[in-house]
C-alpha positions in Angstrom: -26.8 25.4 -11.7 -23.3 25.1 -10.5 -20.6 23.0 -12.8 -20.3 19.2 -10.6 -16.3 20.0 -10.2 -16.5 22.9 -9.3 -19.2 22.6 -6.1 -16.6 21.1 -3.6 -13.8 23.1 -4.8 -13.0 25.1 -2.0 -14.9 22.4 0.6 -12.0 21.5 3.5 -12.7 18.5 5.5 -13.2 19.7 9.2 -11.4 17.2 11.6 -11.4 14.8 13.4 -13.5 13.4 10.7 -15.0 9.8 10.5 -14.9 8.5 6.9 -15.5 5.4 4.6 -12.2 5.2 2.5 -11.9 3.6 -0.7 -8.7 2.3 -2.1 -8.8 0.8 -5.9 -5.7 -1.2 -7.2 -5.3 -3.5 -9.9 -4.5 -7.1 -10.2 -1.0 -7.0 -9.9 -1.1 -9.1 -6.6 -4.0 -11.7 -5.2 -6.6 -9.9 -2.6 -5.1 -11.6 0.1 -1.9 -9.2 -0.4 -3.6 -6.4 -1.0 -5.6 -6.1 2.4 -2.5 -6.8 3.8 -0.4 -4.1 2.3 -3.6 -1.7 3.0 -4.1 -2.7 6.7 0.2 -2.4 7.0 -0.1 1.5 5.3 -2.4 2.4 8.1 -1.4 0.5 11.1 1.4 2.6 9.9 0.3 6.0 10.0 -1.2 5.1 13.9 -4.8 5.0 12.6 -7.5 2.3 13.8 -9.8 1.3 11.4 -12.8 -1.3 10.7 -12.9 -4.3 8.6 -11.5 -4.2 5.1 -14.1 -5.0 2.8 -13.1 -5.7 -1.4 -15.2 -5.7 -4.9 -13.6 -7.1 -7.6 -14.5 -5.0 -10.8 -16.7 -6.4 -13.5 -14.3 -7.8 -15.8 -11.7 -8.3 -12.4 -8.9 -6.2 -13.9 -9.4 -4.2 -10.5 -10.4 -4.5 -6.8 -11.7 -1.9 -4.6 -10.9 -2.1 -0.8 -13.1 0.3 1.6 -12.4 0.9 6.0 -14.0 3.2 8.2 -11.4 5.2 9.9 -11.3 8.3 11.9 -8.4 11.3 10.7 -7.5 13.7 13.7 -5.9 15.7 11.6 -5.1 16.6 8.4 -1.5 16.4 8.7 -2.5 12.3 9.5 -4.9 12.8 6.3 -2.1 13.9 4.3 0.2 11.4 5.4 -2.5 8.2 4.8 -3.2 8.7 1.3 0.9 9.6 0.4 1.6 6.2 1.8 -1.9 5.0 -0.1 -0.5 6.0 -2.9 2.8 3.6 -2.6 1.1 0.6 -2.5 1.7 -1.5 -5.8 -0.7 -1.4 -7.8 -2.1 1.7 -6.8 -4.7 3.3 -9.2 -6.9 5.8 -6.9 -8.1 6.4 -3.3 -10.7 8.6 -2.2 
């Protein structure tokens, strides 16, 4: 049986692809801020998306945002999760 990490190590994503992306961040600004700094990131980058759904965590120390978007390319893929990755709060995006 093949090790978990290890089974989509060498997987590429094959674009354009149409995926469900998850941004988590913590509690450092109300949810209200947050979809907008999320929806400002990828009206940036060019990119339509769907709605911006949110979860707070159990014990609300977090917030997880997911969008349905569609990447072209991975040069755009590349680009989304670097500016992802600025927003305050940040903690992970996949």
């Amino acid at each position: 049986m093949e090790n978990k990490d290890e089974s989509f190590k060498d997987a590429k994503l094959k674009f354009p692809v149409d995926l469900n992306f998850k941004v988590v961040v913590n509690d450092t600004f109300p949810n209200e801020v947050n979809i907008v700094h999320i929806a400002n990131v990828i009206e940036d980058t060019g990119l339509d998306y769907g709605q911006i759904t949110s979860k707070e965590s159990k014990n609300k120390n977090y917030t997880s945002y997911t969008f349905h978007l569609t990447v072209d390319t991975e040069a755009q893929f590349k680009d989304l999760y670097e500016r992802i990755k600025g927003i305050p709060g940040f903690v992970m995006a996949f």
